[in-house]
C-alpha positions in Angstrom: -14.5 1.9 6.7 -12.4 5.1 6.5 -8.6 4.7 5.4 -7.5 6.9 8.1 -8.6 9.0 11.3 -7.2 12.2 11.8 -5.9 12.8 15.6 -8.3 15.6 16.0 -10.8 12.8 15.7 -9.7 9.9 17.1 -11.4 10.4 20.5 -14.2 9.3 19.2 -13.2 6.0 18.2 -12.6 5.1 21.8 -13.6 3.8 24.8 -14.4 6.2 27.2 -11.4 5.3 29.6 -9.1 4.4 27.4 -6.2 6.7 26.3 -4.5 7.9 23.0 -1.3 7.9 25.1 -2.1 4.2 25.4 -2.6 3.6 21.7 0.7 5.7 21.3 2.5 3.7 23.3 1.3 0.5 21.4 1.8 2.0 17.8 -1.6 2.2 16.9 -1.3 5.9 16.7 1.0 7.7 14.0 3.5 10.5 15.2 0.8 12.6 14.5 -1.9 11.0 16.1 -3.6 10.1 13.9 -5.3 6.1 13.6 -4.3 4.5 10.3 -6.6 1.9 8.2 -4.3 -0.9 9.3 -4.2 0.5 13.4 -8.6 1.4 13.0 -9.2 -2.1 12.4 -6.8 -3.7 15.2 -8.7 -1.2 17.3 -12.5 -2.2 16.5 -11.2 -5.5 17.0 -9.6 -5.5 20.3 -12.7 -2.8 21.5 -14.9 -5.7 20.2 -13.8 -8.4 21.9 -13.9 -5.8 25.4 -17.1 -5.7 25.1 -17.9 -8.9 25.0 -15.3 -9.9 28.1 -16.9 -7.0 30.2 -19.4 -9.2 32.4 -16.7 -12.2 32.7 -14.4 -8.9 34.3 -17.2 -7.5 36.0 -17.9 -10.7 37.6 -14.4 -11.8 38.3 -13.3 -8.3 39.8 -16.7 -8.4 41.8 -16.5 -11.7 43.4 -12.9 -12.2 44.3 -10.4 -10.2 46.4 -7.4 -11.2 44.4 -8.6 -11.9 40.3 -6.3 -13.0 38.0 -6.6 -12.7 34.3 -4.2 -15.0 32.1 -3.8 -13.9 28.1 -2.4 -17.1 26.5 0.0 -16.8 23.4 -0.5 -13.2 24.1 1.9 -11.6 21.2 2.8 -8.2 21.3 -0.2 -7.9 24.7 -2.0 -5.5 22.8 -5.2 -6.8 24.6 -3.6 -7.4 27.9 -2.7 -3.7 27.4 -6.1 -2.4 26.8 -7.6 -4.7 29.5 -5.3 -3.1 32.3 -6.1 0.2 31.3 -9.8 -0.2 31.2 -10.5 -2.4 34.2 -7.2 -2.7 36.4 -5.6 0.6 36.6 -8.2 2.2 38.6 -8.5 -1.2 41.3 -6.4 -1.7 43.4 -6.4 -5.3 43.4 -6.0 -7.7 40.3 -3.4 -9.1 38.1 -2.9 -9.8 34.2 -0.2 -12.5 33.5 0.6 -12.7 29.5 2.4 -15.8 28.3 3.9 -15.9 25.2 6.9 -18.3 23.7 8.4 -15.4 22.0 11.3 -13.6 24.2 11.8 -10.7 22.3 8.0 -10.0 22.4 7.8 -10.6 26.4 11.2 -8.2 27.0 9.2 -5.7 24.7 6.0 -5.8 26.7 7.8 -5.7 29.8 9.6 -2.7 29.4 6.1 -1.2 27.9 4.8 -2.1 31.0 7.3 -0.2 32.9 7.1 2.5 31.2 3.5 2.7 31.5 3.5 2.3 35.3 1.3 -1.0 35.1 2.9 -2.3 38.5 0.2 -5.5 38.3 1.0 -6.9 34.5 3.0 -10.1 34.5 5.2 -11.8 32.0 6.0 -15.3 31.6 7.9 -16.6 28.8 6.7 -20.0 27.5 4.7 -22.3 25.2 1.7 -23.0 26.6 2.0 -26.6 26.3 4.3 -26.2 28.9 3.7 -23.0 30.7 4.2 -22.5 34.5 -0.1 -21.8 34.8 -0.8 -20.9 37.9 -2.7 -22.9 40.6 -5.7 -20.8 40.4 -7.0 -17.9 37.7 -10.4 -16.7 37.1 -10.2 -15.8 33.5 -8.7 -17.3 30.3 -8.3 -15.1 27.1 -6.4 -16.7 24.0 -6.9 -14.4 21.3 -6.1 -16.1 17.9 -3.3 -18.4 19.3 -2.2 -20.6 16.6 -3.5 -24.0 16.0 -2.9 -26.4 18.5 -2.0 -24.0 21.0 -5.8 -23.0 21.6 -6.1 -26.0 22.9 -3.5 -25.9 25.5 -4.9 -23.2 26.6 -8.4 -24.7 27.3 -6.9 -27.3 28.5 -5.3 -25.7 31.2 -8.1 -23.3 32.1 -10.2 -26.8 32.5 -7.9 -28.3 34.5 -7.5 -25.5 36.9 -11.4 -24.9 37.0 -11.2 -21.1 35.5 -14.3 -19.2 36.0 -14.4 -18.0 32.8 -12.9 -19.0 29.1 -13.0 -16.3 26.0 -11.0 -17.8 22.8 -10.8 -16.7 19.4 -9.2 -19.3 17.4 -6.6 -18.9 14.4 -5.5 -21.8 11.9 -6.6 -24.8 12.6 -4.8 -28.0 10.6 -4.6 -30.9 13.1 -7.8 -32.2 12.6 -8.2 -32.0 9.0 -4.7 -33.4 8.8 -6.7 -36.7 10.7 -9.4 -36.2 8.2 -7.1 -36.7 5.5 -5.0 -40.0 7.3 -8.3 -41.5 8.4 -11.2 -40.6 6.9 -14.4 -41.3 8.6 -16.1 -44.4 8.4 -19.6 -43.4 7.9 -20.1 -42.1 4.1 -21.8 -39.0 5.0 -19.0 -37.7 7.0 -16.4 -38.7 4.4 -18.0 -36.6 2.2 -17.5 -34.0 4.1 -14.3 -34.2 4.5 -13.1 -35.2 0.7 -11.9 -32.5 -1.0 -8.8 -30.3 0.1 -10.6 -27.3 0.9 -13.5 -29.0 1.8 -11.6 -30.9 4.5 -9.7 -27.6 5.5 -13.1 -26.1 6.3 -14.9 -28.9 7.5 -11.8 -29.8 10.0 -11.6 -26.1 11.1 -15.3 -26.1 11.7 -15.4 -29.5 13.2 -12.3 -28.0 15.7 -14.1 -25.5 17.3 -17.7 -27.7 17.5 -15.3 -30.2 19.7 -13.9 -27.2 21.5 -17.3 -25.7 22.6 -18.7 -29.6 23.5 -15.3 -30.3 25.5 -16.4 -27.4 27.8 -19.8 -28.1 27.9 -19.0 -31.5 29.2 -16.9 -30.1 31.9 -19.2 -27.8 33.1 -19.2 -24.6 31.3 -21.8 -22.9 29.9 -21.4 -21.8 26.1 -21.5 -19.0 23.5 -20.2 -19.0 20.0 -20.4 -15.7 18.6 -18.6 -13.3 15.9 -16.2 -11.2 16.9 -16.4 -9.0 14.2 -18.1 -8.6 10.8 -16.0 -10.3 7.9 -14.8 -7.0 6.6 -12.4 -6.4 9.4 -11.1 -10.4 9.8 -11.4 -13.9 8.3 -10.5 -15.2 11.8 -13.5 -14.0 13.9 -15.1 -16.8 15.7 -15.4 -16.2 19.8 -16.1 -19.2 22.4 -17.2 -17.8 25.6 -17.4 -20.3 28.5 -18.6 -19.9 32.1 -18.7 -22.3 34.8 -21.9 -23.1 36.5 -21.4 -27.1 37.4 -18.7 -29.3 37.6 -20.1 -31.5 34.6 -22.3 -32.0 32.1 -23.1 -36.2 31.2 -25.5 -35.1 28.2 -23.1 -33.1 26.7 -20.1 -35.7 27.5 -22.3 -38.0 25.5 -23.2 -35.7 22.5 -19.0 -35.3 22.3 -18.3 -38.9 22.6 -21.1 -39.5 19.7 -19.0 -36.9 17.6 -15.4 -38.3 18.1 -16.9 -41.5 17.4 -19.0 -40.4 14.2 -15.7 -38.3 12.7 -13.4 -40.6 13.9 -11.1 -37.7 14.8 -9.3 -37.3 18.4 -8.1 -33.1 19.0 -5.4 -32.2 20.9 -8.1 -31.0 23.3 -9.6 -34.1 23.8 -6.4 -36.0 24.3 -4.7 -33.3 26.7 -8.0 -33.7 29.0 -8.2 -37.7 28.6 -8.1 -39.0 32.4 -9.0 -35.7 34.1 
C-alpha cells in the first residue's frame, strides 16, 4: 500500500459522495490534503465495512418512515460520520444515535457534528451495559468494541428485535479466561484450549462461533466475513445478522450442544438467559 496520497489524488480513494471536507474535519486528511499511511488505512477500512452495510441501509431507509441507526461504543464516530454523509444527509428522514462511555469523545463528536450541520446525529454518553437503547432501532453497528462490550451490544439489538446487526469484534478474554478456570470436560476440547496462546485463540474463536449461533437461534440470518485483508488489521472479522423469523429451535440446539461441549457460558449467553 502506498505510504502517503497526495491531495491532488486523493479523490480517487473515495466514495463517490463522500467529501475531503469530511475527512478534513475527522483528521484523516493532513493540512495539506493529503491522506497519510496511518489515515489510508482507517479509510479502506471504514469504506470496507460501507460496503458491506449498504443493503442493511438500503433496506432500513426503504422500508421505514423513521430509521434509526445505533453505532455502539462508537469512539471518536468516525463511521457514524461517514455513514451520515453517505446515506442521511441527502434524506430527509433518519437518525444516527452513537453511544460511547467516553465523555470527552461524545462532547468532541458533538461539536463536530455542529459544525458539520448534521442536524439528525445523536449522542448519548454511556456503557453499553447500561445504555438508555432506545425502544425500537433498525440497525446495530459495533465496530471493534472491546471485549465484553460486543456483547451488550447484541444483546440489546436482540432484545429490541433490530432488523439488522453488523459487528466487528476487538479483544476477546472472557471466555478464554473460563477456559483456563474450567477447562472442558471432554479431552478433545481441553486440548484445545491448553496452552496460553492456544487458549487465547481458541477462546477468541470460540467467542464469536457463540456470537453468530446466539443470533441464529433468535432468528437472524448470518454472515461471517472479513473485513479487510490482514495487511491493513489483525482485528477484521464481520458478523452480519438479519432478521427473517422470530427463532430458530435447530440452531438453539446446535448452541446448547456447544456451551455444553466447552463448558463455557459468554456474557452473551447469560445477558439473553430468560428472554
Amino acid at each position: 500500500m502506498r505510504r502517503q496520497v497526495k491531495a491532488a489524488e486523493v479523490r480517487r480513494e473515495l466514495l463517490p459522495e463522500q467529501s475531503p471536507e469530511l475527512l478534513r474535519e475527522l483528521h484523516l486528511l493532513t493540512r495539506d490534503g493529503d491522506l497519510n499511511a496511518d489515515a489510508l488505512r482507517k479509510l479502506k477500512q471504514v469504506n470496507h465495512l460501507v460496503g458491506l452495510l449498504r443493503p442493511a441501509l438500503d433496506d432500513v431507509l426503504g422500508r421505514f418512515g423513521r430509521p434509526l441507526v445505533v453505532d455502539a461504543g462508537s469512539g471518536n464516530a468516525y463511521l457514524g460520520f461517514v455513514l451520515y454523509e453517505l446515506f442521511f444527509k441527502g434524506e430527509e428522514k433518519g437518525e444516527l444515535l452513537s453511544i460511547e462511555a467516553r465523555a470527552e469523545l461524545t462532547s468532541r463528536s458533538e461539536e463536530r457534528a455542529r459544525r458539520l450541520g448534521f442536524g439528525r446525529m445523536r449522542f448519548v454518553t454511556a456503557p453499553l451495559a447500561s445504555a438508555p437503547w432506545p425502544e425500537r432501532f433498525h440497525l446495530l453497528t459495533a465496530l471493534h468494541a472491546c471485549d465484553t462490550a460486543t456483547d451488550d451490544a447484541l444483546a440489546a439489538a436482540i432484545r429490541h428485535g433490530v432488523d439488522h446487526v453488523a459487528v466487528v469484534p476487538c479483544c476477546q478474554a472472557e471466555v478464554a479466561r473460563q477456559l483456563r478456570e474450567r477447562p472442558p470436560a471432554s479431552p478433545v476440547m481441553a486440548a484445545l484450549a491448553e496452552h496460553p496462546w492456544h487458549r487465547r485463540e481458541f477462546g477468541s474463536h470460540l467467542t464469536n462461533v457463540i456470537r453468530a449461533l446466539v443470533l441464529e437461534a433468535n432468528g437472524y440470518s448470518v454472515t461471517v466475513t472479513e473485513l479487510t485483508g490482514w495487511e491493513h488489521s489483525l482485528k477484521n472479522e464481520l458478523i452480519l445478522g438479519r432478521k427473517v423469523r422470530g427463532e430458530s429451535q435447530q440452531a438453539r440446539k446446535r448452541l446448547e450442544a456447544l456451551l455444553a461441549e466447552t463448558g463455557v457460558r459468554p456474557a452473551l449467553v447469560r445477558a439473553l438467559e430468560g428472554v
